[in-house]
C-alpha positions in Angstrom: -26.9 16.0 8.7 -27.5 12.2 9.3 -30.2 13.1 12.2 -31.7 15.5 10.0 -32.1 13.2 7.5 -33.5 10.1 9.6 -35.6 12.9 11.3 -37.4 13.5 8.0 -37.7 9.9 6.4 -39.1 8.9 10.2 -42.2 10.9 9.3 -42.4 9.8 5.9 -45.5 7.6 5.5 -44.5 3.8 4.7 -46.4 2.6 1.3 -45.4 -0.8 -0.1 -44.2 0.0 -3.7 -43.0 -2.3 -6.1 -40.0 -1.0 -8.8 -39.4 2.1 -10.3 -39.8 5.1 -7.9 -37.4 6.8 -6.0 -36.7 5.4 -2.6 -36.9 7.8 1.1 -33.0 8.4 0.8 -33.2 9.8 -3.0 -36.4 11.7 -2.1 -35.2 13.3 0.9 -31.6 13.8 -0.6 -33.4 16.2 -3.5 -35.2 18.2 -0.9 -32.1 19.4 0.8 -30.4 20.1 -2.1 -33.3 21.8 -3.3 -33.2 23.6 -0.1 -29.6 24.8 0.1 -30.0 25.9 -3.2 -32.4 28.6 -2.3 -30.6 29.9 0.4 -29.2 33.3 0.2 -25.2 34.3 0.9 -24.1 35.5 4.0 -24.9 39.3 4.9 -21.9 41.7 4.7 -21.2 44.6 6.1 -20.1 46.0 3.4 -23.1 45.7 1.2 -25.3 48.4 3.5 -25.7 52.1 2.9 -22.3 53.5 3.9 -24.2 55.6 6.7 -25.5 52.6 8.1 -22.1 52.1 10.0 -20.7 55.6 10.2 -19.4 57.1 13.4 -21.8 59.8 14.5 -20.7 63.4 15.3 -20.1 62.6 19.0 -17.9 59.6 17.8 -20.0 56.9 19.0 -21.3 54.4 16.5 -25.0 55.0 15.2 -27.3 52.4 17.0 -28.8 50.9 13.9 -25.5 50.2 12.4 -24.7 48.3 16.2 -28.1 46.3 16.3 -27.6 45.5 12.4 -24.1 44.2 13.1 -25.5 41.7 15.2 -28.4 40.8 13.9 -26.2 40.1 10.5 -23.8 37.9 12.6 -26.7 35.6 13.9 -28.2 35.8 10.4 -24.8 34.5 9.1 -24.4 31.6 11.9 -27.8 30.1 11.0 -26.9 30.2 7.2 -23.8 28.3 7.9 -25.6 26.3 10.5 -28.3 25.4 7.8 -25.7 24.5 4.6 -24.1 22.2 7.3 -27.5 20.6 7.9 -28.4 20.1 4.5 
């Protein structure tokens, strides 16, 4: 979080102000929140067509439900990886 942070106020431009604004630390502090807020919940399993993960006649698992299984597990990790960041 904190190298995030100096990562962002390091590119910041550096203007002499005097009083009343917000300083880099506020500024920055509003983006991520504004940030995290838009990010959407975690994917579940659950929530897809019920033949998405349905065993197929020969028993074997269909292959989009295999390949969406993992795709929604890397999906989740960077979510979590992201609200950790921010």
């Amino acid at each position: 979080t904190k190298e995030a942070v100096d990562a962002i106020i390091s590119v910041q431009p550096r203007t002499a102000s005097s009083g009343g604004g917000k300083s880099n630390d506020e500024v920055v502090a509003e983006m991520a929140e504004k940030l995290a807020a838009q990010l959407p919940p975690a994917l579940a399993a659950k929530e897809a067509h019920a033949a998405t993960f349905r065993a197929l006649s020969d028993g074997s698992m269909n292959p989009l439900g295999i390949f969406l299984g993992h795709e929604m597990h890397k999906f989740n990790r960077l979510l979590g990886t992201m609200r950790s960041g921010l």
